[in-house]
C-alpha positions as CSV (number, residue, x, y, z in Angstrom):
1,X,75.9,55.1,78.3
2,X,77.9,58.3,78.3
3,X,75.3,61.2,77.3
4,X,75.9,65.4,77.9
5,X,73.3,67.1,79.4
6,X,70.1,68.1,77.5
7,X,69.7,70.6,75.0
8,X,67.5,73.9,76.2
9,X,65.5,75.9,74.0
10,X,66.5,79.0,73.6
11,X,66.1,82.3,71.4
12,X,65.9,81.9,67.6
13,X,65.8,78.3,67.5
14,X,63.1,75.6,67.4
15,X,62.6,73.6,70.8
16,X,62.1,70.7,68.7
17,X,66.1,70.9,67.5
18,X,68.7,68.2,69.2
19,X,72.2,68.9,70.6
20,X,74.2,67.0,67.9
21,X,77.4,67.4,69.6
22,X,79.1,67.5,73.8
23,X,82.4,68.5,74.3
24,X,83.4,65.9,76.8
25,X,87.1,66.9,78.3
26,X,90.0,69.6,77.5
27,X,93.1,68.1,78.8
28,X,95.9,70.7,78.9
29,X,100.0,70.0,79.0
30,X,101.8,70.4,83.0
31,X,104.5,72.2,81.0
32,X,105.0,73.9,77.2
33,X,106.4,70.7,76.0
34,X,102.3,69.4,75.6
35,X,99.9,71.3,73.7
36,X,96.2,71.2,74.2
37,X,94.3,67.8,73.7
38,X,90.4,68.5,72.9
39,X,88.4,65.7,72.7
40,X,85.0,66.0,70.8
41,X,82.4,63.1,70.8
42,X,79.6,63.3,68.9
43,X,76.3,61.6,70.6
44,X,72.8,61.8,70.0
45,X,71.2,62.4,72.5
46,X,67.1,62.6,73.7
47,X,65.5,65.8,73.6
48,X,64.4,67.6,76.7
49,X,60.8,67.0,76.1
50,X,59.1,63.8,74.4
51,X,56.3,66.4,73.1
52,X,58.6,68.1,71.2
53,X,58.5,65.6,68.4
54,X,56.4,66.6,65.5
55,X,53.0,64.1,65.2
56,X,53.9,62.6,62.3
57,X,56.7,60.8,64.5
58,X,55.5,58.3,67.2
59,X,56.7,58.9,70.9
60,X,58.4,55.3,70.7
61,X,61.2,56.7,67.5
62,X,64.4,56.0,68.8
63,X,66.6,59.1,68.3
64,X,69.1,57.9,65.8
65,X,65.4,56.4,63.9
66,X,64.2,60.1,64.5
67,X,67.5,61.7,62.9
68,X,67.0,59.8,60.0
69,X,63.7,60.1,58.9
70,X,64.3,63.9,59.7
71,X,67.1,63.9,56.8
72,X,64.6,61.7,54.4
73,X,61.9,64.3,54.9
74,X,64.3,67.4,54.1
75,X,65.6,65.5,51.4
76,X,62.2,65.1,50.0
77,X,61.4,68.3,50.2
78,X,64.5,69.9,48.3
79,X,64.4,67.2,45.7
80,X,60.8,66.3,45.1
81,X,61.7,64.9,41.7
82,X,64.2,62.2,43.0
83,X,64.1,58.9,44.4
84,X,64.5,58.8,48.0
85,X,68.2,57.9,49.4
86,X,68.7,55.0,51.2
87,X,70.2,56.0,54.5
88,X,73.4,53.8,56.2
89,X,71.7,51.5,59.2
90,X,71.7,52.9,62.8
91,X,74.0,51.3,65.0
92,X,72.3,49.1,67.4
93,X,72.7,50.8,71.5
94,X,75.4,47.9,72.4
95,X,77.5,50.0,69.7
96,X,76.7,52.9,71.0
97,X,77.9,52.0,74.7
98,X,81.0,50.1,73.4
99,X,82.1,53.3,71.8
100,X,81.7,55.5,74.9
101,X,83.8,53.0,77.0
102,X,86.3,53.1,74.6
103,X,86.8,57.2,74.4
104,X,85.7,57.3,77.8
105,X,88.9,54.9,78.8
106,X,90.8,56.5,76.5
107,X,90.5,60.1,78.2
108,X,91.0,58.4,81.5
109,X,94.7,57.0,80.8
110,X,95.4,60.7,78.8
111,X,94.9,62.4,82.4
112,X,96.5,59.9,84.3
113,X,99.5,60.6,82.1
114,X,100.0,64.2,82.1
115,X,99.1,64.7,86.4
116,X,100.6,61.7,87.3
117,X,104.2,63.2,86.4
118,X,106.5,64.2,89.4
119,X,106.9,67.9,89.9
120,X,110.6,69.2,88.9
121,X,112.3,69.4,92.1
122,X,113.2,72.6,94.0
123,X,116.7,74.1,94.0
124,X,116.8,76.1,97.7
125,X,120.5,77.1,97.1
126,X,119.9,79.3,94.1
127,X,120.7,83.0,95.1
128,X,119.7,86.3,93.5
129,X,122.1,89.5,94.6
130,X,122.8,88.0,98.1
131,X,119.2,87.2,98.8
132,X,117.5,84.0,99.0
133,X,115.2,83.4,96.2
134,X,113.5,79.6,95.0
135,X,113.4,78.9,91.6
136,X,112.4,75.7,89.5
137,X,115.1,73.7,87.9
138,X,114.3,72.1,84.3
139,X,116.0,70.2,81.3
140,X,115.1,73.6,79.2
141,X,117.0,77.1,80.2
142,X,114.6,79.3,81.8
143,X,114.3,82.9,80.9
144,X,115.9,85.1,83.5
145,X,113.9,86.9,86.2
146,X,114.8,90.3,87.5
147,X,115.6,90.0,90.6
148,X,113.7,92.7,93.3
149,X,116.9,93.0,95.1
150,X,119.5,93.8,92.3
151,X,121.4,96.7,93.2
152,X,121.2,96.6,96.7
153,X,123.9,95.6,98.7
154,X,123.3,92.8,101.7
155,X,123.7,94.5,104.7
156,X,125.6,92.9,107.2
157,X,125.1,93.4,110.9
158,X,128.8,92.8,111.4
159,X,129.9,96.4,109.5
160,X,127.5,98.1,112.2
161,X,128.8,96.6,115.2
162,X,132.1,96.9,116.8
163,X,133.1,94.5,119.7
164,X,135.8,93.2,121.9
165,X,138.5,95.5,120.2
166,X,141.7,96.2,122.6
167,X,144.1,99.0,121.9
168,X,142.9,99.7,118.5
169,X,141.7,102.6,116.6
170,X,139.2,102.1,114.5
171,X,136.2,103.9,112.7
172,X,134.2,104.5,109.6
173,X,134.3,106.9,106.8
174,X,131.5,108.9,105.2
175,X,129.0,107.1,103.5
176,X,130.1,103.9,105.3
177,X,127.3,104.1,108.0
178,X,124.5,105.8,106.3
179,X,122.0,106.1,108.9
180,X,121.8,102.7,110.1
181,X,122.1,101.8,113.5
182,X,125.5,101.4,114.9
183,X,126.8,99.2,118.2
184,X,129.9,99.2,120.2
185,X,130.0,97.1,122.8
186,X,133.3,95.9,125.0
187,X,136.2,97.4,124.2
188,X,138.9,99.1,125.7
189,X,141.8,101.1,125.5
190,X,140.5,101.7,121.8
191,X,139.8,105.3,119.5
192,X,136.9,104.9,117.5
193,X,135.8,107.4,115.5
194,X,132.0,107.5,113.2
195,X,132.4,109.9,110.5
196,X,128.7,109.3,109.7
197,X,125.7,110.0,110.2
198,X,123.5,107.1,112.0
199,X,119.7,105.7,113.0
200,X,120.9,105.1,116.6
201,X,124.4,104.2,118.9
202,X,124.5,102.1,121.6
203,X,127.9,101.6,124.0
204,X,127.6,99.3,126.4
205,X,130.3,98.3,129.1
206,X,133.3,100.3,127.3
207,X,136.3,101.2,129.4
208,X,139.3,103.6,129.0
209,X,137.9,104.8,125.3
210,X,138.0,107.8,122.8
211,X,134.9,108.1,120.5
212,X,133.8,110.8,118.3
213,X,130.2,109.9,117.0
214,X,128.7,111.6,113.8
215,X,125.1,113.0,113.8
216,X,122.9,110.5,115.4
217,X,119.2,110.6,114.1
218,X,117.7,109.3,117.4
219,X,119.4,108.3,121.1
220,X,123.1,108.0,122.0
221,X,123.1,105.8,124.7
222,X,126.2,104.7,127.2
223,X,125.7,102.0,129.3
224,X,128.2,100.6,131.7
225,X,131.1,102.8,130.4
226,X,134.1,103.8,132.9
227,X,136.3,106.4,132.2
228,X,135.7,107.1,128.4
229,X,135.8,110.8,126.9
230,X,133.4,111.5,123.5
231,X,132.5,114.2,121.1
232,X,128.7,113.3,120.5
233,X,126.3,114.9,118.1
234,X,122.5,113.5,118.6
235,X,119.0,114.4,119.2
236,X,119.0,112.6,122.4
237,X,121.9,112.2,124.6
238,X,121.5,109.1,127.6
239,X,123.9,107.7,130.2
240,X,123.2,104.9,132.6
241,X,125.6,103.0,134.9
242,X,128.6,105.4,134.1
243,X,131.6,106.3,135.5
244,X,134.2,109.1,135.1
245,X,132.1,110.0,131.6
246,X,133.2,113.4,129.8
247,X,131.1,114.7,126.7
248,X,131.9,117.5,124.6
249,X,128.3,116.8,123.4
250,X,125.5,118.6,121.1
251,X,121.9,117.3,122.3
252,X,118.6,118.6,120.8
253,X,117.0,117.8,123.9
254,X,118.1,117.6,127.5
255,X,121.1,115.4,128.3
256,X,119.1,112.2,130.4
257,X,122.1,111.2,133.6
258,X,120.3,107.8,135.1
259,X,122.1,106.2,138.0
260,X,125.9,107.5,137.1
261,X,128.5,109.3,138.6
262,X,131.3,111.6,137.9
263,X,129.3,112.8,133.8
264,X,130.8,115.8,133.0
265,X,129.2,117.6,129.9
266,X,130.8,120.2,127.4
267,X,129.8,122.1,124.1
268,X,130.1,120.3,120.7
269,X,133.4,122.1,119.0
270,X,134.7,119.4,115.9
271,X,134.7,119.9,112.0
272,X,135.1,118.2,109.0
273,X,134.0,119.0,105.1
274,X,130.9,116.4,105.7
275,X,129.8,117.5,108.9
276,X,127.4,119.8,108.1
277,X,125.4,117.7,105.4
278,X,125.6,114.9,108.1
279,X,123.6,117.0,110.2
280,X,121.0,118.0,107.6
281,X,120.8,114.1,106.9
282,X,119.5,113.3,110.6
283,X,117.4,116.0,111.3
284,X,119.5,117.9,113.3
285,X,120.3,121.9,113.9
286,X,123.2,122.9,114.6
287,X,121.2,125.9,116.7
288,X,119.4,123.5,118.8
289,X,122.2,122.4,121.8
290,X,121.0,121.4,125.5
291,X,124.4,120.6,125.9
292,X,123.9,122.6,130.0
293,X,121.0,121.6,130.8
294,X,121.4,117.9,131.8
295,X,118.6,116.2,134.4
296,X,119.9,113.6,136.7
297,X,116.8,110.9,136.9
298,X,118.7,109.9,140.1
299,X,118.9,112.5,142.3
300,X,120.9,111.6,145.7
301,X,121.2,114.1,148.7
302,X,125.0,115.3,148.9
303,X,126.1,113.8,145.7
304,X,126.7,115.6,142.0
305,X,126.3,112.8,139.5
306,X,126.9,115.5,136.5
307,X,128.4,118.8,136.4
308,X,130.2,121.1,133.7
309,X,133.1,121.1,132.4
310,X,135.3,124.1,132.6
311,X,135.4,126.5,130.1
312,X,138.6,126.1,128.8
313,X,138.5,122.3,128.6
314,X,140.6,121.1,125.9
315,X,138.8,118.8,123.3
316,X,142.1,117.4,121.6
317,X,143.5,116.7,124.9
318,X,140.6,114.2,125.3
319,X,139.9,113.2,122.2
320,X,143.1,113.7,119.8
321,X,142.5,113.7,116.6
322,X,142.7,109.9,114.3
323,X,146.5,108.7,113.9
324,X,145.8,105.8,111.6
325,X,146.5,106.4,107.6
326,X,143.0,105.8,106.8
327,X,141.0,107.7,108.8
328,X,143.7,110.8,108.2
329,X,141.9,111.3,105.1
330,X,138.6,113.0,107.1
331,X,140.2,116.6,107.2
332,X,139.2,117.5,111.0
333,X,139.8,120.4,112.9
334,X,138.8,120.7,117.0
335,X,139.5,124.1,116.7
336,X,136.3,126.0,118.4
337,X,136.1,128.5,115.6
338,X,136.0,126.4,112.7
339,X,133.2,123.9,114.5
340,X,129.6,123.3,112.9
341,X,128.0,123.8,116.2
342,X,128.3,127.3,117.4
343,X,130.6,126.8,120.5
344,X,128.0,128.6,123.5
345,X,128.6,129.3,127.1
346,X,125.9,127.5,128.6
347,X,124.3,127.9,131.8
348,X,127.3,128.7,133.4
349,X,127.0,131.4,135.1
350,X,127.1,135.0,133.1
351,X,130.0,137.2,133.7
352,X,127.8,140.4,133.2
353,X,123.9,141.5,133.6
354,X,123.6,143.0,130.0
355,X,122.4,140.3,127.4
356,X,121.0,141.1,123.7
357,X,118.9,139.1,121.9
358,X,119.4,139.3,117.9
359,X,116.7,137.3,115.9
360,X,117.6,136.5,112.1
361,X,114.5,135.5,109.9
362,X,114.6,132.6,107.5
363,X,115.9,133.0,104.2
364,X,118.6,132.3,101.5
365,X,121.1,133.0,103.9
366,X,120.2,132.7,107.2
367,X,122.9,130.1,108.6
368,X,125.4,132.1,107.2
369,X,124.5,135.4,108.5
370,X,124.1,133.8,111.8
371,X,127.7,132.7,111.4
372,X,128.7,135.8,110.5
373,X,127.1,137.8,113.6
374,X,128.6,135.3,115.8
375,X,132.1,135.8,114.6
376,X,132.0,139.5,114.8
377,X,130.4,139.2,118.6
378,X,132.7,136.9,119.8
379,X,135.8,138.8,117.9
380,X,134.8,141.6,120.0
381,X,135.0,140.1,123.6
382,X,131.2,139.2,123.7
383,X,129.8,135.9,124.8
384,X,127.2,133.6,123.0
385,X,125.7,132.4,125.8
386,X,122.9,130.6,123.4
387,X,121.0,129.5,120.4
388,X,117.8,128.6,119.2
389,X,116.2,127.8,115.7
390,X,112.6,127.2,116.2
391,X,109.4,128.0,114.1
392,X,107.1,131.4,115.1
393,X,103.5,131.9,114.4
394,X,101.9,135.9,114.5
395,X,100.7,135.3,118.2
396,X,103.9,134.4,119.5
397,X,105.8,137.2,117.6
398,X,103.7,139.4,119.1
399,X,104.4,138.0,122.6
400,X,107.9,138.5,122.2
401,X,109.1,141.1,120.1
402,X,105.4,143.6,121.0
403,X,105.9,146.7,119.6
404,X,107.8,145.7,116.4
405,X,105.9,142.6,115.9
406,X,104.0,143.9,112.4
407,X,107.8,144.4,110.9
408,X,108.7,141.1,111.6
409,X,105.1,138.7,110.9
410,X,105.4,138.8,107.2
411,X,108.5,137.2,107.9
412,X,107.6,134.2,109.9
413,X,106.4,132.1,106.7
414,X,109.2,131.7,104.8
415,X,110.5,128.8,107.8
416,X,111.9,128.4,111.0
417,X,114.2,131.9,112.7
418,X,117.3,131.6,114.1
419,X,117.6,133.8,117.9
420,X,121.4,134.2,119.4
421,X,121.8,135.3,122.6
422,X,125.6,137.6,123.5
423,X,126.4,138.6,126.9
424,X,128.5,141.4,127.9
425,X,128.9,145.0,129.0
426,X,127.7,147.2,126.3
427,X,126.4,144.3,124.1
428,X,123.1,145.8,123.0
429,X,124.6,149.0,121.1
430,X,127.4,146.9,119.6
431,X,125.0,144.2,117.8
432,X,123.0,146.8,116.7
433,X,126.2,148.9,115.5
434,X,127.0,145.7,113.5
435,X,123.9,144.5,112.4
436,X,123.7,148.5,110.3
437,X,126.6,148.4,109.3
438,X,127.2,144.3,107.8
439,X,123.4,143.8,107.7
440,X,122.3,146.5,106.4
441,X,119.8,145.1,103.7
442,X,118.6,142.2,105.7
443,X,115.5,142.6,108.9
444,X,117.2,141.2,111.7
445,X,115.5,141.8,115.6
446,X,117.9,143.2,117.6
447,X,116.6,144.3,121.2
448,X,116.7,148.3,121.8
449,X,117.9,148.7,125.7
450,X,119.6,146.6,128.1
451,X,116.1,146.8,130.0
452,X,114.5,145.8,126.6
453,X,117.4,143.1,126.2
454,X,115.9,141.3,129.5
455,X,113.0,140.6,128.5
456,X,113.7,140.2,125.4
457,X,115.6,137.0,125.9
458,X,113.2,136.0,128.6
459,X,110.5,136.2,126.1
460,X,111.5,134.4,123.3
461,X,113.9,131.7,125.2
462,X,110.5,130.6,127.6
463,X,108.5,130.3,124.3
464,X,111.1,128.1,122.2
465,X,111.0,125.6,125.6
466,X,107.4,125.3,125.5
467,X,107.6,124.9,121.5
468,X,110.2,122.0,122.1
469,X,108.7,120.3,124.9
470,X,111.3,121.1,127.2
């Protein structure tokens, strides 16, 4: 016979009192389509304990015999007046087992229904903004799901990648690149020209090629290239298995020359209306060039894998500006004045032994004051032989400018300084002639004696190396 479990006493009620009722099974719908099925059966049951029954009862009272006389003597008691009621006969246990086959059956081919249903199928083709997504298929419209991708575009490796071109000029506009990674890989005879920023570039096995590469957030690196000419801007500039390689190149760190031959390396000189937010976008400073100071990983007795370029190297002679329609619409100039990286000498040798060092202090305008003192330097025959934007604490301001160094600490927290270093006869008392008369209202360090000027730039340019690792 189907029974529940047995009743426990508990608080607040007699241990005597029987469980009058079990629910048996919830069956609940696969879908909405089926609403919840409870089945209640009502069954008698024993009680926990045969000495629970009160001693007027014998031990041998069947329950349903029990139940019975229970209502008779509650009935007696509330109507002590009346006749007794005759109570309906208690059906006999072959009744009782019948009738828990019967539900019990019943319940049984209710389940096997509802989970013996096949599962709606799968549709794997469905698609949600270019991306892959599952979703179930049924008779009834389901209610749309925001997709996690909407709004992004799919990004296609084939826009970053540019390969087996010949004779073409290609590139890609502003915005087109937006610091992804970027591959070029055999070509020749082509012009192609990034007008973007980027993660990384990689040129492998290139021959006879123009590039111009925007701002490049981590490594340039040429592999297998013969004679190809580029304007590169990156934080780390690499060659390996290269021939006949020219660079007109900006590099936060020293250019790396690995088994090559015949890598010649110039300063950065290009422009264009995005440039300078380019820069800003991978980390770069336009102050910050090792464009001189290359290091062959190769070294061979006799042999110069790298070298200079000469100083009046022509950019637009090897690398003219774009002639197709669309990429006319970048507004570039190669002109050395108008570049975003300040156009230096290097570590070519200096045509005189005076040098001044001029130190502007971060503020509002800083870049532009820089700009500024560069143009009037240079306007007036003077060489900038370098540049550095690095951050000072008090202890190194006080290793390199000494004496002044309490004008200057205040100044240090406000961010990073900018130092130029001019060469040139008499170049100490004409930076500080300018720097009174245009700079009047702004602290700029500018050093006080050619002797001064010496260390001055020894100073502050052996500290910004150990600052930057070099």
């Amino acid at each position: 016979m189907l029974t529940g479990p047995p009743s426990r006493p508990s608080r607040g009620r007699p241990p005597h009192r029987l469980v009058s009722s079990q629910r048996l099974g919830r069956c609940f719908a696969h879908s909405k389509r089926f609403t919840a099925a409870v089945i209640i059966i009502k069954i008698h049951v024993p009680p926990l304990a045969r000495n629970a029954l009160p001693p007027q009862i014998p031990q041998t009272v069947p329950p349903l015999a029990f139940e019975a006389s229970m209502k008779a003597r509650l009935l007696q008691g509330a109507f002590p007046d009346s006749a007794p009621l005759s109570s309906s006969p208690a059906p006999t246990p072959a009744a009782q087992v019948a009738l828990s086959l019967l539900i019990y059956l019943l319940t049984s081919i209710l389940f096997i229904y509802v989970y013996s249903r096949p599962s709606p199928p799968l549709d794997l083709s469905s698609s949600c903004a270019g991306n892959e997504r599952v979703r179930w298929v049924s008779r009834r419209p389901l209610p749309s799901v925001r997709c996690l991708a909407r709004g992004r575009r799919r990004v296609d490796p084939r826009d970053y990648t540019l390969s087996g071109l010949k004779g073409e000029t290609v590139g890609r506009l502003p915005g087109q690149v937006s610091g992804r990674p970027l591959a070029i890989q055999d070509c020749s005879d082509c012009r192609i020209f990034i007008f973007d920023h980027s993660a990384a570039v990689t040129v492998d096995d290139c021959t006879n090629c123009r590039f111009f590469l925007g701002p490049v957030k981590g490594s340039a690196f040429f592999r297998n290239c013969r004679d190809c000419k580029a304007v590169v801007a990156c934080q780390q500039f690499r060659s390996r298995d290269c021939a006949e390689l020219d660079v007109f190149l900006c590099s936060a760190t020293q250019p790396v020359i690995e088994a090559s031959s015949g890598v010649r390396c110039g300063c950065f000189q290009f422009y264009y209306p995005e440039l300078a937010s380019q820069f800003k976008a991978a980390g770069l400073s336009v102050f910050n060039n090792c464009w001189s100071r290359g290091h062959d990983f190769t070294p061979a007795a006799g042999e110069d894998h790298w070298r200079l370029l000469a100083e009046d190297g022509g950019l637009r002679d090897c690398v003219p500006p774009p002639a197709a329609e669309e990429l006319k619409a970048v507004r570039v100039s190669a002109e050395a004045g108008r570049s975003i990286v300040p156009v230096t000498w290097g570590h070519r040798p200096k045509p005189s032994d005076e040098s001044c060092l001029a130190v502007l202090f971060a503020g509002d305008y800083t870049t532009a004051n820089a700009r500024k003192l560069i143009d009037e330097m240079v306007g007036k025959g003077f060489l900038l032989v370098q540049t550095k934007e690095v951050s000072m604490k008090a202890e190194d301001a006080q290793r390199v400018f000494q004496e002044k160094a309490s004008d200057f600490i205040p100044l240090l927290d406000k961010g990073s300084v900018v130092a130029l270093e001019f060469n040139g006869d008499g170049a100490v008392e004409q930076c500080q002639s300018i720097v009174s008369d245009i700079f009047s209202g702004t602290k700029i360090f500018v050093s006080e004696s050619k002797l001064a000027a010496a260390r001055d730039v020894d100073s502050f340019y052996n500290f910004a190396d150990l600052q930057m690792g070099m």
